[in-house]
C-alpha angles and dihedrals in degrees: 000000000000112000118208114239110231113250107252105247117160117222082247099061090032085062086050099046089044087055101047091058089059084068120112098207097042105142103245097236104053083048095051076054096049084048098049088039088051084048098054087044081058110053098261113152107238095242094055087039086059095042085050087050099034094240137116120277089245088047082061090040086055099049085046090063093037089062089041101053090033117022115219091330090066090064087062116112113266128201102277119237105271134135086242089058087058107053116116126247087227088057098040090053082051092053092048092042087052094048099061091050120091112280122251118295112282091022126089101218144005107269124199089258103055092042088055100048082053101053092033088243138126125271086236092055095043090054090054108056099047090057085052087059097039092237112151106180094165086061127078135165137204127244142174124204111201108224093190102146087220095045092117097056081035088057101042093042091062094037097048081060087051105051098026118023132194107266108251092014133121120215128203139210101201122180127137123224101221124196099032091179114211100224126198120200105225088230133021113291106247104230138232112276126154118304089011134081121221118274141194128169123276093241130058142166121262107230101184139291136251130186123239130223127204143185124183125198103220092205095049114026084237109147123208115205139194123182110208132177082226147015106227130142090263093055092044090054099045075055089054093058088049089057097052098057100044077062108033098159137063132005112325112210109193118197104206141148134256100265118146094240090072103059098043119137085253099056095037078060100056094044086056090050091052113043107180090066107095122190122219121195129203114214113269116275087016098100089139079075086071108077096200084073084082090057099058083046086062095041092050089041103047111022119020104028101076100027127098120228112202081182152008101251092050084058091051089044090053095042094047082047092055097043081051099050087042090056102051083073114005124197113220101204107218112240107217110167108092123222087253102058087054108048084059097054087043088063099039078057092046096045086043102053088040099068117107091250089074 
């Protein structure tokens, strides 16, 4: 009767192999191999070895000569066969090189596929390696550079109200959020039950537009609000005074941007006539520096976005019904990022945009 051999292990890699197997974060399989390789030291025959384990009597055969050629670094994982393990650096720094040049003529952007007919590769292993290399070329995203010649005193100027500022004084974020459009579904939204999301059609009826209005008190988080058919010089400055009155003491710092309806003769008067209301202007194409501009994401977001309007007045009614929610307990958002700090990155952008590639 044929007798198995032990497998040689000396007490000092037995010791290794015995500790290795107390790690957490061990991968299975090289722990299944540390076990096969412990049972062989031990006398077991290789077919019972592979029923304890739950592999193949080759499989046990296999780890056996692994721990002979290499010790207990040949039970290690090692890259597995495959046509991705075998591309050359060379190559992947070619792919990654190609990806980021203009397509081929008629197409936006490099896909897996072309890439892959280039280089003579698989889609899959095309894929892979540009998310190895975190290159998304089927992704873009939009941006705006201000180019305003005073954005830096703009800029340090807002942020210096952010992050420190006047004692007794309020400060206000001001924008309006022109073109709500009341929207009307053409048939009854189907609403959320279990195993299924909310849904509404794809069409719908405009019923109308009105123009919103919106203060935010940097200190609190408390929005003022005003609904309007229009946003003209006349209506922003009716909202001024409602302003003024909501705040009657102390010096008003109003954050605002650069629209023609806030410099008009009206409204130059009545800041003469009040003196203790101070405008405060962000550079142009630079509306992220307002900060009550988070506050009409939330409001699309969260309240109007997903919501049918058979009528104007409905839309005025929700919105009135939101800014009064909001206000029973109102959220300030913390602004962080210095002046400093922005005006850096500004002029990496600028001197970005402004190279002859572009």
């Amino acid at each position: 009767m044929r007798t198995t051999v032990p497998l040689r292990v000396i007490p000092a890699l037995r010791k290794r192999l015995e500790a290795l197997l107390t790690k957490r974060t061990l991968a299975h399989r090289h722990a299944r191999r540390i076990r096969v390789v412990l049972l062989a030291a031990d006398g077991i025959s290789g077919v019972e070895i592979a029923r304890r384990v739950s592999i193949s009597h080759f499989q046990v055969s296999r780890i056996r000569k692994r721990f002979e050629r290499g010790g207990v670094e040949g039970l290690e994982e090692q890259p597995r066969p495959g046509r991705g393990n075998r591309v050359p650096e060379k190559t992947v720094r070619q792919i990654v090189a190609k990806v980021m040049t203009p397509p081929p003529s008629g197409y936006s952007h490099w896909s897996c596929p072309q890439l892959a007919k280039v280089f003579g590769l698989g889609k899959s292993v095309i894929h892979k390696i540009l998310r190895a290399n975190d290159l998304k070329p089927h992704l873009s995203a939009t941006f705006k550079v201000s180019k305003d010649p005073h954005f830096d005193e703009k800029a340090a100027d807002v942020v210096g109200l952010y992050l420190n500022p006047p004692e007794k004084a309020v400060v206000i974020s001001l924008d309006e959020k022109t073109q709500v459009q009341a929207l009307d579904r053409t048939q009854p939204m189907l609403p959320m039950r279990p195993g299924q999301i909310e849904r509404h059609t794809h069409d719908y009826v405009r019923n109308g537009v009105v123009d919103l209005y919106a203060a935010l008190e940097i200190a609190t988080g408390r929005v003022v609000g005003k609904c309007t058919e229009s946003h003209t010089g006349v209506d922003f400055l009716q909202f001024m005074k409602k302003l003024a009155r909501t705040f009657p003491r102390g010096e008003l710092h109003v954050i605002l941007d650069n629209s023609s309806t806030h410099s008009t003769p009206e409204v130059q008067d009545w800041l003469a006539a009040n003196g203790r209301v101070k405008f405060h202007f962000t550079p142009t194409s630079a509306s992220w520096l307002n900060q009550v501009e988070g506050f009409f994401s939330i409001l699309t977001r969260r309240s109007l976005r997903r919501t049918s309007f058979p009528t104007k007045t409905a839309l005025k009614k929700h919105i009135r019904d939101f800014l009064a929610r909001w206000n029973t307990n109102p959220t300030p958002f913390m602004w962080t990022k210095s002046a400093h700090t922005i005006v850096r990155d500004h002029r990496k952008m600028l001197a970005l945009i402004s190279r002859k590639e572009h």
